[in-house]
Backbone as CSV, one residue per row, in Angstrom:
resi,resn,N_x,N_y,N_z,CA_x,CA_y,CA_z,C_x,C_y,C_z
1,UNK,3.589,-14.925,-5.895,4.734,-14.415,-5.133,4.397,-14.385,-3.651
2,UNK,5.507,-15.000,-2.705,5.041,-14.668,-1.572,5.889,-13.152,-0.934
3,UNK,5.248,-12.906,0.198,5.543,-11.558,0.851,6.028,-11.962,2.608
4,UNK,6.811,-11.539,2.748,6.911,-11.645,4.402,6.329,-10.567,5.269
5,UNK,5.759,-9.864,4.848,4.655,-8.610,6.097,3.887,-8.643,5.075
6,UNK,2.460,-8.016,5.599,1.451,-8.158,4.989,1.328,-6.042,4.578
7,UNK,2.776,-5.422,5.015,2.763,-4.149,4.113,3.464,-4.639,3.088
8,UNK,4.219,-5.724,2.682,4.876,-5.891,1.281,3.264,-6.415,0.484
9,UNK,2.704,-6.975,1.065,1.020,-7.470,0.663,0.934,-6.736,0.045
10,UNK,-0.112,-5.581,0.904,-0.895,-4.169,0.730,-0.151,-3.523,-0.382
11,UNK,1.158,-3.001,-0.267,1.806,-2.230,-1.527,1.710,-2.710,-2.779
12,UNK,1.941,-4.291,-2.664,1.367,-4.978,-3.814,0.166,-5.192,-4.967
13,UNK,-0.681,-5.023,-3.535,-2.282,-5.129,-3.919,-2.396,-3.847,-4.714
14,UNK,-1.952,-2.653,-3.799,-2.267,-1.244,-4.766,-1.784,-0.973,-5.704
15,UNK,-0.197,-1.813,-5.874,0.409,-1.451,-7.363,-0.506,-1.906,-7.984
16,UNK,-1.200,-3.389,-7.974,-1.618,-3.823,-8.891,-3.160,-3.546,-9.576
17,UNK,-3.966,-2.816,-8.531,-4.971,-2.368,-8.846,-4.773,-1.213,-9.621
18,UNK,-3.384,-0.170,-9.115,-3.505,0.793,-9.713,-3.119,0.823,-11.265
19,UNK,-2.340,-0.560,-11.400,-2.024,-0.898,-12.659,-3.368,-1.806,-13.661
20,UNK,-3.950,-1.927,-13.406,-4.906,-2.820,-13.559,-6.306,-2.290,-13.494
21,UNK,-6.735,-1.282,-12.515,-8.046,-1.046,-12.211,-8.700,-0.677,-13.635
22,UNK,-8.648,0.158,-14.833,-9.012,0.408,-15.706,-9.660,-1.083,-16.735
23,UNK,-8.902,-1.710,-16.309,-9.355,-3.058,-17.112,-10.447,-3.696,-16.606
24,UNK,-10.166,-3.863,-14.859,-11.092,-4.358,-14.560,-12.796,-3.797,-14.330
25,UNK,-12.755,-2.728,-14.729,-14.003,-1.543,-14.665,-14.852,-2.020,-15.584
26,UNK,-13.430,-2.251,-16.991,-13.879,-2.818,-18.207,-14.345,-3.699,-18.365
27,UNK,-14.355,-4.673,-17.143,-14.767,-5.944,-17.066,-16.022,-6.160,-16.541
28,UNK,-16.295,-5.277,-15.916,-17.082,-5.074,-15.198,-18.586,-4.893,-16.293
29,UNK,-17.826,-3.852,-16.763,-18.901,-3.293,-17.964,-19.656,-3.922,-18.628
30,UNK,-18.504,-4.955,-19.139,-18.678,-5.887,-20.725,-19.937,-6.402,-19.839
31,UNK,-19.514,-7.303,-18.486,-21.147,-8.045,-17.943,-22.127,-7.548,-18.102
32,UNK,-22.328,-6.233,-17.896,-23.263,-5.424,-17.621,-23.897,-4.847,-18.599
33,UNK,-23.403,-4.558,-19.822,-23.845,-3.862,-20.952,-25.011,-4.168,-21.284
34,UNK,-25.597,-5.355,-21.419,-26.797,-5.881,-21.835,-27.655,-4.953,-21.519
35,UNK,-27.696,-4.861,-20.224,-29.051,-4.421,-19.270,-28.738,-2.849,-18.806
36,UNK,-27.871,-2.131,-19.029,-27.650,-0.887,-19.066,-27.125,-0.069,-20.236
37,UNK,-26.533,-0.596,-21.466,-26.114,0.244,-22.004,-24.940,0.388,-21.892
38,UNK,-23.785,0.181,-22.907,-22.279,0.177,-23.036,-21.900,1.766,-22.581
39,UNK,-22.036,2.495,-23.029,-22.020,3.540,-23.132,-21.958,4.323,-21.647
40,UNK,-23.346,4.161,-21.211,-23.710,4.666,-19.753,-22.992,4.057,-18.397
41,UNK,-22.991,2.718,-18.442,-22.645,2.164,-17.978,-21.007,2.260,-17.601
42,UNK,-20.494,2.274,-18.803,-18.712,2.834,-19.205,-18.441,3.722,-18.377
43,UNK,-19.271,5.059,-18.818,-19.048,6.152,-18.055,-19.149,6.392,-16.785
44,UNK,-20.448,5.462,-16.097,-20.693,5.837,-14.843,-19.111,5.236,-13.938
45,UNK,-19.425,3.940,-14.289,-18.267,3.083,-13.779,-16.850,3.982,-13.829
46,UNK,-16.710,4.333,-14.777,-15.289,5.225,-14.530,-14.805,6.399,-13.490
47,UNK,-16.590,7.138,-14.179,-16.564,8.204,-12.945,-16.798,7.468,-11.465
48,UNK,-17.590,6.697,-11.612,-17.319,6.120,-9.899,-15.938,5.257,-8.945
49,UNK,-15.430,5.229,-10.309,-13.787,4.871,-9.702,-12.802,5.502,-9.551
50,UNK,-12.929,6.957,-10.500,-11.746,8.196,-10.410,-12.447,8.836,-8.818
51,UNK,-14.102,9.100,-8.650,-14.470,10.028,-7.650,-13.815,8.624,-5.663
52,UNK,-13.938,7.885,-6.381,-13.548,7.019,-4.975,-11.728,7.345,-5.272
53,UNK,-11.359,7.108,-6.074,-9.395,7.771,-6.326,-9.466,8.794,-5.797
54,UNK,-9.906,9.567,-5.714,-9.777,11.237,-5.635,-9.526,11.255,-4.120
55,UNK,-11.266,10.536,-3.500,-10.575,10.493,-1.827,-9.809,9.838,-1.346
56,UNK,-9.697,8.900,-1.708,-8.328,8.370,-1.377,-7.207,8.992,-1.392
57,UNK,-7.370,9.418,-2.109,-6.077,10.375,-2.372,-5.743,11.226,-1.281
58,UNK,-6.995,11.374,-0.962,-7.469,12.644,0.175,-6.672,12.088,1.593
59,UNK,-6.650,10.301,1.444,-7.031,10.040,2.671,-5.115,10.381,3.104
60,UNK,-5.225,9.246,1.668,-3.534,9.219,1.871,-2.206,10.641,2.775
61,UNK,-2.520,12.047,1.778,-2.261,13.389,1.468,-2.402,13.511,3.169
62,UNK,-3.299,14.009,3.842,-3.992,14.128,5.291,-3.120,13.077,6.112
63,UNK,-2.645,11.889,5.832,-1.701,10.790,6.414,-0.840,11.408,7.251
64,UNK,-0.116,12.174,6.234,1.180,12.958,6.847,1.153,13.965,7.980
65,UNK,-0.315,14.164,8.391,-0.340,15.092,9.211,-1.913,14.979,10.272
66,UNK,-0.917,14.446,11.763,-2.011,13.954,12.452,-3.307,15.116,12.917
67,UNK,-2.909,16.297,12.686,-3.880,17.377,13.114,-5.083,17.394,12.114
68,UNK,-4.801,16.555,10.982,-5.952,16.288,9.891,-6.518,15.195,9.986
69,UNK,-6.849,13.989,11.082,-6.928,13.001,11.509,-8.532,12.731,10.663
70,UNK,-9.218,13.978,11.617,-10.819,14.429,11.644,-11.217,14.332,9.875
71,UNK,-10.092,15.181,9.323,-10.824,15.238,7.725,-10.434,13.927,6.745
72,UNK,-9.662,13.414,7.311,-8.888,12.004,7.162,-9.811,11.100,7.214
73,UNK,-10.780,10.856,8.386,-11.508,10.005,9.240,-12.697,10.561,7.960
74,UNK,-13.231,11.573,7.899,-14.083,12.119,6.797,-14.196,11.275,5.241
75,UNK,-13.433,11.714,4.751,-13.349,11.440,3.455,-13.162,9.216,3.411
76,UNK,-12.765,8.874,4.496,-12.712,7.351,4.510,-14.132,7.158,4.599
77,UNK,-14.868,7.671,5.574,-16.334,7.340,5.989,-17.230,7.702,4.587
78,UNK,-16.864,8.166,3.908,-17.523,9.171,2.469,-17.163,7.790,1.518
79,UNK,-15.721,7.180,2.003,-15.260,5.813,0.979,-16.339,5.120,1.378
80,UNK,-16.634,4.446,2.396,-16.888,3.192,3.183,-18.371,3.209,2.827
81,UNK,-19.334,4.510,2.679,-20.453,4.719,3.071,-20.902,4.492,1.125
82,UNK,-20.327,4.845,0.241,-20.591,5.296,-1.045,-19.541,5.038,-1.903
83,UNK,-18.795,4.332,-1.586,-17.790,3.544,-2.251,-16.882,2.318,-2.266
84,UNK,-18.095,1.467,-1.359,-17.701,0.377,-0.767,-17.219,-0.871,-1.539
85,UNK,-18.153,-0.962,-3.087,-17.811,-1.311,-4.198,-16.226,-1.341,-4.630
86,UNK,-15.432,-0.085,-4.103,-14.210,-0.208,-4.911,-13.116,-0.605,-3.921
87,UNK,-11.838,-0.979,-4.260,-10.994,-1.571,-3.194,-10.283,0.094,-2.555
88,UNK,-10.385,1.205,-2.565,-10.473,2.327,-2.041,-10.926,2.239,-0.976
89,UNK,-12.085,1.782,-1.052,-12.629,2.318,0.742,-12.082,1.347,1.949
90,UNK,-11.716,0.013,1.357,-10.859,-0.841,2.270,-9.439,-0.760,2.230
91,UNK,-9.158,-0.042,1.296,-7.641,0.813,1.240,-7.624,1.954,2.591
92,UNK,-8.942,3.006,2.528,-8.385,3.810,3.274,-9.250,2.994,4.648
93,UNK,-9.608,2.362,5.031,-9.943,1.610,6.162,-8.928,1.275,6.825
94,UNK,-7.640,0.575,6.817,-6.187,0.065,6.366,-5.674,1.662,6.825
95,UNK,-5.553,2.233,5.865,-4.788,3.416,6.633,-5.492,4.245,8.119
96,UNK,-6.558,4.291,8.031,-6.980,5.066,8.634,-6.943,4.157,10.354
97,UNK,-6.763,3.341,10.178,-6.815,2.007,11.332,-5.291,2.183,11.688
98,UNK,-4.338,2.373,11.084,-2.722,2.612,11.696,-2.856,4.072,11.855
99,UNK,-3.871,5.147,11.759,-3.276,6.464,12.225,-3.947,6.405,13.480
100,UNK,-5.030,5.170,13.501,-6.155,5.507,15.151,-5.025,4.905,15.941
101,UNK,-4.598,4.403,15.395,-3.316,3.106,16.857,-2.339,4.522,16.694
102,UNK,-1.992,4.876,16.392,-0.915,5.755,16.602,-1.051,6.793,17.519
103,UNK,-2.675,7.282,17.767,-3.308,8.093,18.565,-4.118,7.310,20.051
104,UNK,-3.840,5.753,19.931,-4.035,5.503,21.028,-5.291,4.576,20.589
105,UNK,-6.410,4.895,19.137,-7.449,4.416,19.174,-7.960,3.106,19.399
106,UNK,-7.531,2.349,20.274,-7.555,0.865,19.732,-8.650,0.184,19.180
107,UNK,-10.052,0.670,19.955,-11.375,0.170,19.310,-11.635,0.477,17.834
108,UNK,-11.078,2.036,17.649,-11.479,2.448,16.254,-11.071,1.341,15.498
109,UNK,-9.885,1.753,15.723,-8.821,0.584,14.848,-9.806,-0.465,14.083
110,UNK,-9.892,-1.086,15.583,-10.714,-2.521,15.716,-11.440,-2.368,14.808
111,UNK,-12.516,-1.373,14.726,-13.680,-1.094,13.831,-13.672,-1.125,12.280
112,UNK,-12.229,-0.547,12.166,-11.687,-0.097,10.806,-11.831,-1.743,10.230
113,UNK,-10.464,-2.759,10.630,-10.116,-3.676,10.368,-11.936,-4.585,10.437
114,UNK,-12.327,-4.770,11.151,-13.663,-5.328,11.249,-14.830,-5.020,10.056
115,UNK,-14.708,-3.706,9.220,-15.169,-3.062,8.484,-14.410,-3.812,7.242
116,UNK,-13.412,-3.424,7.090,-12.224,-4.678,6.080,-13.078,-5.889,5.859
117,UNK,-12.936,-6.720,6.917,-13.649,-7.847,7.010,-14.429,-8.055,5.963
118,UNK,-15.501,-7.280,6.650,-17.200,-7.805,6.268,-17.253,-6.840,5.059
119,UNK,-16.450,-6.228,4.685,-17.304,-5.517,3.089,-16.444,-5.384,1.702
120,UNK,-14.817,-5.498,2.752,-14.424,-5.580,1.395,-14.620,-6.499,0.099
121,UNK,-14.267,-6.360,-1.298,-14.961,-7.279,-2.128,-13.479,-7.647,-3.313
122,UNK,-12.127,-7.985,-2.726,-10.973,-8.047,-2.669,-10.490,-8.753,-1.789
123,UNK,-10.621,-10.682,-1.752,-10.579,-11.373,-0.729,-9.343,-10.820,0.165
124,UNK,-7.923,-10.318,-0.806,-6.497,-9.916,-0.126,-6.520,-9.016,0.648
125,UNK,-7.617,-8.337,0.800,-7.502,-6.552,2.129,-7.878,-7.823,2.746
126,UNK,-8.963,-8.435,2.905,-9.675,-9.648,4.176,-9.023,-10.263,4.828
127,UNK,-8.063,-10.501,4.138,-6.602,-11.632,4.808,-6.158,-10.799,5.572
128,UNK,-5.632,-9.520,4.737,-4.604,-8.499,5.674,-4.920,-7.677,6.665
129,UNK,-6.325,-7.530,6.589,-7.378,-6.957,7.792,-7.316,-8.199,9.526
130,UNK,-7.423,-9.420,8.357,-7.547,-10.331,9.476,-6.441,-10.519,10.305
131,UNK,-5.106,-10.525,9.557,-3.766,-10.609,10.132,-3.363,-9.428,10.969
132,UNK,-3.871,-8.211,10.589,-3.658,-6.457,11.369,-4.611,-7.236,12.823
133,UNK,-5.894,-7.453,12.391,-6.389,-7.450,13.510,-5.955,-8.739,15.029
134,UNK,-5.822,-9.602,14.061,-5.186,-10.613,14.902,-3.767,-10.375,15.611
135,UNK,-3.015,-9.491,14.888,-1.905,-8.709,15.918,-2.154,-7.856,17.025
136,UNK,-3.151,-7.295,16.647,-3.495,-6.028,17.459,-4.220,-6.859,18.814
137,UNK,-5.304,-7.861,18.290,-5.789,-8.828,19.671,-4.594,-9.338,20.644
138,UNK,-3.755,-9.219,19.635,-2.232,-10.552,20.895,-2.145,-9.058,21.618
139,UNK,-1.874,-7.677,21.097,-1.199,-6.992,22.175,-1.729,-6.343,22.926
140,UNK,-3.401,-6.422,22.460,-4.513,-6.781,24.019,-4.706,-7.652,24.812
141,UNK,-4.123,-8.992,24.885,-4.008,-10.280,25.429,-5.279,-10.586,25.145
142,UNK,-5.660,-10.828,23.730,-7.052,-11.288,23.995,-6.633,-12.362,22.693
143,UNK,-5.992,-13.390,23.183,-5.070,-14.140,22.617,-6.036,-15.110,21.551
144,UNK,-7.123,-15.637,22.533,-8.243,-16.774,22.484,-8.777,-16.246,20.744
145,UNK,-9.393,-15.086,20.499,-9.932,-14.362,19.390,-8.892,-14.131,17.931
146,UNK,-7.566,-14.087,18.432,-6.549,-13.965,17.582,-6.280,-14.951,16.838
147,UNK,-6.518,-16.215,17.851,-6.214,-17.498,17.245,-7.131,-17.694,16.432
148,UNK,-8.328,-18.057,17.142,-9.593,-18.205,16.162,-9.482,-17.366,14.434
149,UNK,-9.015,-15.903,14.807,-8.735,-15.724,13.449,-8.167,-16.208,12.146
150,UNK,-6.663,-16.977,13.399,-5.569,-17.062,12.222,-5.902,-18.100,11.675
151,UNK,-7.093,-19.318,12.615,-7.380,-20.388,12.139,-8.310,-20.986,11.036
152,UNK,-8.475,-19.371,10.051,-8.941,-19.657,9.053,-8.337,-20.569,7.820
153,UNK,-8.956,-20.098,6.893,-8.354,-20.739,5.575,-7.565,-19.181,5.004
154,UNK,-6.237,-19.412,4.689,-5.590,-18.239,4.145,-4.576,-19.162,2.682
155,UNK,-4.686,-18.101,1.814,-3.923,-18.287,0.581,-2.291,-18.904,1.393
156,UNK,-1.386,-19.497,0.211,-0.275,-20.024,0.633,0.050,-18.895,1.034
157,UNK,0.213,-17.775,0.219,1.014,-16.649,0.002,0.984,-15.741,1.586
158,UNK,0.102,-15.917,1.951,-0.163,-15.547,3.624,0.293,-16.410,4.776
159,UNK,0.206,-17.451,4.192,1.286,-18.415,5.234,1.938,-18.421,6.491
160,UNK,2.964,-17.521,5.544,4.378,-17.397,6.477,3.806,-16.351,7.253
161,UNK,3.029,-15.498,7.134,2.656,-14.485,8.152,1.779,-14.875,9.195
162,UNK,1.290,-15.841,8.834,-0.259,-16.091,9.571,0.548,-17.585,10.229
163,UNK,1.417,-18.489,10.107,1.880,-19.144,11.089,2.753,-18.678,12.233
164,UNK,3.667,-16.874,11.460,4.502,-16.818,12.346,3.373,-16.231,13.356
165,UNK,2.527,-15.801,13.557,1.789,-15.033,14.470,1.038,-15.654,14.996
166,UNK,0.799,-17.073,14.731,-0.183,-17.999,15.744,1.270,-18.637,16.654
167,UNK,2.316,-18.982,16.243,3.205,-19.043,17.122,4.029,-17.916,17.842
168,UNK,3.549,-16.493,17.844,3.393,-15.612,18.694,1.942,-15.858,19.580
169,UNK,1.119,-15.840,19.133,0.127,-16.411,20.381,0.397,-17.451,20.889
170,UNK,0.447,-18.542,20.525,0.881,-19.734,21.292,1.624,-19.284,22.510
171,UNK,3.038,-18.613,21.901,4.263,-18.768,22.731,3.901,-18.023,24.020
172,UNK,2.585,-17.206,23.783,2.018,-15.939,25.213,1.340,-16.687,25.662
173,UNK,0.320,-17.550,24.786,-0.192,-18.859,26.287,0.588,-19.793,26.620
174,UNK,2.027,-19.670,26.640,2.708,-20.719,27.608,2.735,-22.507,26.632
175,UNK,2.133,-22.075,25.748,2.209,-23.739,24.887,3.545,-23.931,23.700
176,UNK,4.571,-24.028,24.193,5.979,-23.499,23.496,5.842,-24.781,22.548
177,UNK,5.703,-26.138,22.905,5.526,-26.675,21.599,4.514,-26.582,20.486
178,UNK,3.481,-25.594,20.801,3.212,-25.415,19.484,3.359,-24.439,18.656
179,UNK,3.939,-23.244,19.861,4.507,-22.121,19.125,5.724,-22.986,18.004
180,UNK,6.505,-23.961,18.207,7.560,-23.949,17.906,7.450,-24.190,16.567
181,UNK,6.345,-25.573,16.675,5.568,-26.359,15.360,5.212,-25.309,14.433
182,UNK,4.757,-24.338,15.093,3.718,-23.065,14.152,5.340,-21.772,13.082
183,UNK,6.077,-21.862,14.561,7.418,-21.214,14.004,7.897,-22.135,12.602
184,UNK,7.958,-23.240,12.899,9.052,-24.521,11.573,7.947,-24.395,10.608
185,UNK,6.443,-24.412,10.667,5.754,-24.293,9.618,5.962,-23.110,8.834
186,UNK,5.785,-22.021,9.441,6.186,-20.268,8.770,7.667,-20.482,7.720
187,UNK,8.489,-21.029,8.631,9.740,-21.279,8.034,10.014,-21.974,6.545
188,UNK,9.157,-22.850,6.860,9.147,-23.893,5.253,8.147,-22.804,4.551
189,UNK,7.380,-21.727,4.587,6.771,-21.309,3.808,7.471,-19.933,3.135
190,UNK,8.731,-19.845,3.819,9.344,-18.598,3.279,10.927,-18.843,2.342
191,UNK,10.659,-18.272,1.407,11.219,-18.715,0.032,12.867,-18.528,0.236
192,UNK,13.002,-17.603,0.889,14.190,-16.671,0.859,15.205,-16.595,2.443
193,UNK,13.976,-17.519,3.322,14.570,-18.190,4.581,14.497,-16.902,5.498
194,UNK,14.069,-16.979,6.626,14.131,-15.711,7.862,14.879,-15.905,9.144
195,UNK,15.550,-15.154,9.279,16.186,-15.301,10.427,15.507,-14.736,11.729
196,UNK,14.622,-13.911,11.894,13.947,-14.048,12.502,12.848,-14.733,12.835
197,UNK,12.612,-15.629,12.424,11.403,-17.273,12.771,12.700,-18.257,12.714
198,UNK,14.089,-17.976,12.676,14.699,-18.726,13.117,15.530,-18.066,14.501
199,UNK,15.289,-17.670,15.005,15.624,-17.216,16.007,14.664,-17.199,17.322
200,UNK,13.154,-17.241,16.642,11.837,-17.296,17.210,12.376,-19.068,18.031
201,UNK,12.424,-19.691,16.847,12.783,-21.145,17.301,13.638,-21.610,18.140
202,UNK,14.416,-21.002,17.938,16.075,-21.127,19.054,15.749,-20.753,20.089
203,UNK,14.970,-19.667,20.076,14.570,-19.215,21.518,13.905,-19.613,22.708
204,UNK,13.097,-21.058,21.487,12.328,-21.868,22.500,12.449,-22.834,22.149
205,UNK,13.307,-23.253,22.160,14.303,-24.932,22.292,14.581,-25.654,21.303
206,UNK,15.118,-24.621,19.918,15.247,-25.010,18.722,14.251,-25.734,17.978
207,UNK,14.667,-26.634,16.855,13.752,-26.966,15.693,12.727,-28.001,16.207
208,UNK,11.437,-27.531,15.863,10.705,-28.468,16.058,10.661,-29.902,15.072
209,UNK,10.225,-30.744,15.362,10.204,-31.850,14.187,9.077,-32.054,12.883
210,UNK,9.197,-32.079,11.856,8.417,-31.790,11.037,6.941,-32.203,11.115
211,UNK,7.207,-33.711,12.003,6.116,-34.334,12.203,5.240,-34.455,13.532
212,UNK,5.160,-33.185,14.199,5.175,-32.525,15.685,4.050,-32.895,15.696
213,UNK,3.190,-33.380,16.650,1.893,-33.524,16.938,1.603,-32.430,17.851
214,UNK,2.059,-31.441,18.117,2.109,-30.478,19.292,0.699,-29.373,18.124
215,UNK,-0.011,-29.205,19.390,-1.689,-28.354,18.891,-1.067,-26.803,18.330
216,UNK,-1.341,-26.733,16.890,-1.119,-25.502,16.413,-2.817,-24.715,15.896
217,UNK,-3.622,-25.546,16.451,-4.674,-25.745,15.545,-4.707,-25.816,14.224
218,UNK,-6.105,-25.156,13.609,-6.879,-26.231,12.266,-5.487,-24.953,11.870
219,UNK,-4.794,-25.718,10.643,-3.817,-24.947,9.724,-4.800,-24.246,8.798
220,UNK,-4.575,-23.361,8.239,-4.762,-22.288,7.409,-4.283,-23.315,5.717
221,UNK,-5.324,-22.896,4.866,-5.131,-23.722,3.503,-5.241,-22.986,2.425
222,UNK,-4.499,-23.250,1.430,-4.358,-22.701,0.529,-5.684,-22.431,-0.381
């Protein structure tokens, strides 16, 4: 399925872990049994996935209220540090990175999403870390780093997000034909058609041609 923001992503990702995580624990196990013990192993694994739920939970709850920022910031660092293993601690990395921008943090932020990066073990936070962060670079003008990001390899399903936002950088360095190219690419990748990446286009001199030689750089691959 594709998604057009990478919060229809994220909500996704958590339904599905939260629907799912029990199995995959189980899966976890079955590998492992040999050399630890079905039993022990079962148990630990469970308890180490309800005690990483729990803060999360924590992190989420504290969300609603910026004067809890500090115990917020707590219980993520408690994820990140001792529960890096589970997609929790790059869950609350993700949140805790939109309450620092909300307070102004921009480096934290940075840190949060950068932390995403390098540890999560859930290639889909990596994408959506990379795409948060690569927004957040355009509205530092630090355009050069954004690109480089988007110019990874990303699932189809990221696509449409990750072309419309290299043709938001483009269009801030002044290179409108390849914003435009990067806009018509996003476009063919969205199922349900957007009027806003069609409007992106109009805005800068309508449809590009399919077969644009205009520099979008290396495309992003499935």
């Amino acid at each position: 399925m594709d998604y057009e923001t990478e919060d229809q992503q994220l909500e996704a990702i958590k339904k599905w872990w939260k629907e799912n995580s029990s199995m995959v624990v189980t899966g976890i196990t079955v590998g492992v049994a040999g050399i630890f013990g079905w039993q022990y192993f079962q148990t630990q694994s469970v308890q180490h996935s309800e005690q990483a739920s729990v803060l999360y939970e924590q992190v989420l709850v504290l969300a609603d209220n910026p004067q809890k920022l500090d115990s917020q910031i707590a219980s993520a660092n408690q994820l990140e540090a001792e529960f890096k293993d589970t997609p929790y601690a790059s869950l609350s990395a993700l949140v805790i990175a939109k309450q620092q921008l909300a307070e102004g943090q921009v480096e934290k932020a940075v840190q949060q999403y950068r932390w995403v990066i390098e540890n999560a073990t859930q290639n889909e936070l990596k994408y959506l870390a990379k795409i948060r962060l690569s927004r957040l670079l355009l509205s530092n003008q630090k355009q050069d780093e954004a690109l480089s990001l988007l110019n990874e390899s990303y699932p189809e399903s990221f696509n449409e997000m990750v072309f419309e936002l290299k043709g938001d950088v483009l269009s801030t360095q002044g290179n409108q034909d390849g914003a435009r190219a990067a806009y018509t690419k996003a476009l063919t990748f969205s199922k349900g058609g957007n009027r806003w990446l069609q409007l992106k286009i109009d805005d800068i001199g309508g449809e590009s041609n399919a077969d644009s030689k205009a520099d979008t750089g290396t495309e992003p691959s499935a």
